[in-house]
C-alpha positions as CSV (number, residue, x, y, z in Angstrom):
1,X,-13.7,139.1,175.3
2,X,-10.6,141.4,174.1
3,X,-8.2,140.2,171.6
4,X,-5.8,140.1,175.1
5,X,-7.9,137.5,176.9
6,X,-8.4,135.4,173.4
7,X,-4.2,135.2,173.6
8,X,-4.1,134.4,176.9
9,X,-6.5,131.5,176.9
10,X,-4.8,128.1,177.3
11,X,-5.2,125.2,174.9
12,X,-5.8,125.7,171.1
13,X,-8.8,127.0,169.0
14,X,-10.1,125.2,166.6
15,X,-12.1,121.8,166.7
16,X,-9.7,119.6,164.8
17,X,-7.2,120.6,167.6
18,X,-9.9,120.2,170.3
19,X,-11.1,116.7,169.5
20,X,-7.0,115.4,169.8
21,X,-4.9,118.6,170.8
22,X,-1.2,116.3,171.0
23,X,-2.3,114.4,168.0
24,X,-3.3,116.7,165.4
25,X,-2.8,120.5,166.3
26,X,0.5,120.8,164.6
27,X,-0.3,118.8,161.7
28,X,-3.4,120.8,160.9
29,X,-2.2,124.2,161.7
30,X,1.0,123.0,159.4
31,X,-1.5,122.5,156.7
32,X,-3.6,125.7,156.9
33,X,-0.2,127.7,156.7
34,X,0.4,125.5,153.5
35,X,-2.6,127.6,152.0
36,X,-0.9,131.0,153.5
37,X,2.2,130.2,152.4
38,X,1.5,129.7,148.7
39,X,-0.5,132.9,149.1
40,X,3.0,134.4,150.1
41,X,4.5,132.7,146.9
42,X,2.1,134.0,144.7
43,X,1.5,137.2,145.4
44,X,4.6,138.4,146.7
45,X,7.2,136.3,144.5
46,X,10.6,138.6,143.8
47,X,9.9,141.0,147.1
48,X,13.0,141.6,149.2
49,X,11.0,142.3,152.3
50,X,7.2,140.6,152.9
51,X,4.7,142.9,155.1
52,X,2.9,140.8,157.2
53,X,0.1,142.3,159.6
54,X,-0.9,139.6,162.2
55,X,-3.7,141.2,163.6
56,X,-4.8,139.4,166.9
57,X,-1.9,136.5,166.7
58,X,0.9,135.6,168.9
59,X,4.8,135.4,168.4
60,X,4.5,131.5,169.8
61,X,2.1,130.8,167.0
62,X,5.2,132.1,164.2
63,X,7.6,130.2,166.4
64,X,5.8,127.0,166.4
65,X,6.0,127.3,162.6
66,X,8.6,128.7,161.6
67,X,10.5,125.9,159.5
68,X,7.3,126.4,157.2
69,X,8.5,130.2,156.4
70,X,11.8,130.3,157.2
71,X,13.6,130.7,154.1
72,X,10.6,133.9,153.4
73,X,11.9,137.1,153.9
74,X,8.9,138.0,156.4
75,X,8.2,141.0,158.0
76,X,5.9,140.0,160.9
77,X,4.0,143.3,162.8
78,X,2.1,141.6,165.7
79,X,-1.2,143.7,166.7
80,X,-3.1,142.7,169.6
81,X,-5.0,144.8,172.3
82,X,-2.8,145.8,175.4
83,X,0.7,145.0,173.7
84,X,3.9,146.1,175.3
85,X,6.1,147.1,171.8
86,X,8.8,145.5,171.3
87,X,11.1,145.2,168.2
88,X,12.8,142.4,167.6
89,X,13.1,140.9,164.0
90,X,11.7,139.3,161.9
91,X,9.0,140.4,164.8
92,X,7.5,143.6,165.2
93,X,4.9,143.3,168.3
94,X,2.2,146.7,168.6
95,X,-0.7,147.3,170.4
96,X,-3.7,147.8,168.4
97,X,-7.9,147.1,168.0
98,X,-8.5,145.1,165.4
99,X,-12.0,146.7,164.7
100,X,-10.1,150.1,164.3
101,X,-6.7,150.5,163.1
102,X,-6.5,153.8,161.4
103,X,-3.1,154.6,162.9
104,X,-2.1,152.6,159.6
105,X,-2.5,154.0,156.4
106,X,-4.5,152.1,153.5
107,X,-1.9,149.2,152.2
108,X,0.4,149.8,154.9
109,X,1.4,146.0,154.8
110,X,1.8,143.2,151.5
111,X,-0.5,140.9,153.5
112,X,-3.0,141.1,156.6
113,X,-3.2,137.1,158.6
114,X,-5.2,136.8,161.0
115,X,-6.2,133.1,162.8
116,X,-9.0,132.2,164.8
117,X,-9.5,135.9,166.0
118,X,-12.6,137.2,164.1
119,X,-14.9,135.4,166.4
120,X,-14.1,136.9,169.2
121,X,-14.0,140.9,168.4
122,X,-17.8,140.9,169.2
123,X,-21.0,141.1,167.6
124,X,-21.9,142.0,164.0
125,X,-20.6,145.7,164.2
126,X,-17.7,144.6,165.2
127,X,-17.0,141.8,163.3
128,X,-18.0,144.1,160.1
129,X,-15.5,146.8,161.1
130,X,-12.9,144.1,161.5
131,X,-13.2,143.1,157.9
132,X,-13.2,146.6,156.8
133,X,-10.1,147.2,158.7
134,X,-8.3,144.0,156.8
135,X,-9.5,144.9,153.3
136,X,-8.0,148.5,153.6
137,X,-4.6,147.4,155.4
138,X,-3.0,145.4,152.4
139,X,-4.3,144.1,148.8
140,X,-4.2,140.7,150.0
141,X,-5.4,139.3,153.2
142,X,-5.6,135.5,155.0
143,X,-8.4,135.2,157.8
144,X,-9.2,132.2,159.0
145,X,-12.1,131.2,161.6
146,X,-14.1,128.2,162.9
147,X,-17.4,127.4,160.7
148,X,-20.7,127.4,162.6
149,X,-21.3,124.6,160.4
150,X,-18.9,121.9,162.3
151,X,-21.1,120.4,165.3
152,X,-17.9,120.4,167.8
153,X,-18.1,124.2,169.5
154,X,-14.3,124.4,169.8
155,X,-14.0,127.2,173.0
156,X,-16.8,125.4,174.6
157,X,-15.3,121.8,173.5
158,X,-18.8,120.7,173.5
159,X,-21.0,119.0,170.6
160,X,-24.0,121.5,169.3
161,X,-23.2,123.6,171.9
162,X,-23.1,127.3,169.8
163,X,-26.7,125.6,167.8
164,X,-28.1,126.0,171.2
165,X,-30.4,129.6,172.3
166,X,-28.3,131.8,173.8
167,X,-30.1,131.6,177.2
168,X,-29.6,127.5,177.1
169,X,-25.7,128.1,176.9
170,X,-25.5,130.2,179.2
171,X,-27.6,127.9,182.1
172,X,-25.0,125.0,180.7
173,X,-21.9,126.7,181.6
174,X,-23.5,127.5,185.2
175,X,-24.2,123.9,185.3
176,X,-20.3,123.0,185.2
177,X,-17.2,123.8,183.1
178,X,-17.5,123.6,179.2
179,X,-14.0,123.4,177.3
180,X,-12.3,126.7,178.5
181,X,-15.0,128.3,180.3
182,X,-17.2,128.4,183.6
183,X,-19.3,127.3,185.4
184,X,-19.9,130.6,186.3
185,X,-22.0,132.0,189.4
186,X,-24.6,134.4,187.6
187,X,-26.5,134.6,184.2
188,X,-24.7,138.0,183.4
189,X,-21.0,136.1,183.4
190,X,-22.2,133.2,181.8
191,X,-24.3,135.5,178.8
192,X,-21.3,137.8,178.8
193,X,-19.1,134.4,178.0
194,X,-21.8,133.3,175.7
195,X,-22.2,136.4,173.3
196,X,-18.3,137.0,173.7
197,X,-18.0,134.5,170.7
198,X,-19.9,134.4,167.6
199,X,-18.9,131.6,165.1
200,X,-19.6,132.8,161.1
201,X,-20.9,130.5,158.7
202,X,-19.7,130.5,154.8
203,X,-22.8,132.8,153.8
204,X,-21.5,135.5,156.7
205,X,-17.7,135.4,155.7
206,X,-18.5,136.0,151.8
207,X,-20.7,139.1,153.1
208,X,-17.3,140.1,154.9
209,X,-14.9,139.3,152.5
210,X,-16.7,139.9,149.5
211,X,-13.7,139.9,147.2
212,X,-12.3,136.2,148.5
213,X,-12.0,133.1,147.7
214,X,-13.4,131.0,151.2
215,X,-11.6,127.7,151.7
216,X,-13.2,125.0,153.7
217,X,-10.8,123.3,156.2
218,X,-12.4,119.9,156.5
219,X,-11.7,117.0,159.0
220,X,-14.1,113.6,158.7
221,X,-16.1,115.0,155.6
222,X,-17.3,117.9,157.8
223,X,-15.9,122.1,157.3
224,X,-14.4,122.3,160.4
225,X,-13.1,126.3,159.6
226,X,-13.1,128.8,157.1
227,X,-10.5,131.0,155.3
228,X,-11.0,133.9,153.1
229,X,-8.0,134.4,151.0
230,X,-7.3,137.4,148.5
């Protein structure tokens, strides 16, 4: 799965917003960007102009939010795979991999964001060359991503479904539909669906992010995501 098809998935993409979607997506995405947001504060305090590379992320998800940021003088580049680009501030959309973006220059931005995206740039090289890419592209970065540790699978809106062996997920979306995806006809679509997203756990993100602090986003005692903040 691209960075493309991730953005246009319907529905939302994490498992707070999956268990009530009209209830509690906008109260805790509100509250993750609280955590971004006094990064921003901090670390770029007194800055006329505030470099933001949103690697993977979508102009709806700034819009939705934009009374939280607002009054910040933000300077949002959008990279995603396939992008048409378009300038139109405080918006700057581009097209771009996110497991190789050398066409930007080491600290090219003030801060890299990056939500629910990791997951789905592929396996383990990928994933690693992702994190490369954000440590280089700005001295302080905010990546956030589902834990493996939550029991709700959030793209497959289905309990223990990503504990499961690969080749049992992949006969239970031929079965029938699960959250976003199937059933599909053959084993190949449903393993390609299957091994298109890899949920980290907290041990995986500090072998990433080596020099952040990881946040657990909790919901009924239970870390429901992660975010590595520098």
């Amino acid at each position: 799965m691209t960075l493309q098809d991730r953005a246009m998935r319907p529905g939302v993409t994490n498992p707070a917003d999956a268990i009530a979607p009209h209830v509690s997506e906008n109260r805790f995405r509100r509250k993750r960007f609280g955590l971004f947001r006094e990064l921003l504060l901090q670390k770029c305090a007194g800055k006329t102009s505030i470099r933001i590379a949103d690697i993977g992320g979508a102009r709806n998800y700034w819009e939705g939010l934009r009374a939280c940021w607002s009054d910040l003088p933000l300077e949002i580049t959008i990279i995603n795979i396939g992008a048409e680009p378009l300038d139109d501030p405080p918006f700057f959309i581009r097209p771009g991999d996110a497991c190789d973006l050398s066409h930007y220059d080491d600290n090219s931005f003030d801060v890299v964001h990056s939500n629910s995206v990791i997951e789905h740039v592929g396996q383990w090289p990928e994933v690693a060359a992702m994190a490369r890419e954000v440590r280089r592209l700005a001295p302080h970065y905010y990546i956030q991503t589902p834990d493996f540790a939550f029991p709700f699978e959030p793209h497959f809106r289905t309990l223990f479904f990503h504990w499961y062996p690969e080749v049992v997920r992949a006969r239970m979306i031929m079965k029938r539909r699960h959250g976003f995806i199937g059933p599909e006809k053959t084993l190949t679509d449903a393993m390609l669906n299957v091994q298109a997203i890899n949920l980290l756990n907290k041990r995986q993100m500090g072998d990433l992010f080596p020099d952040a602090r990881i946040v657990h986003e909790r919901i009924l005692g239970f870390s429901k995501s992660l975010v590595a903040i520098r």
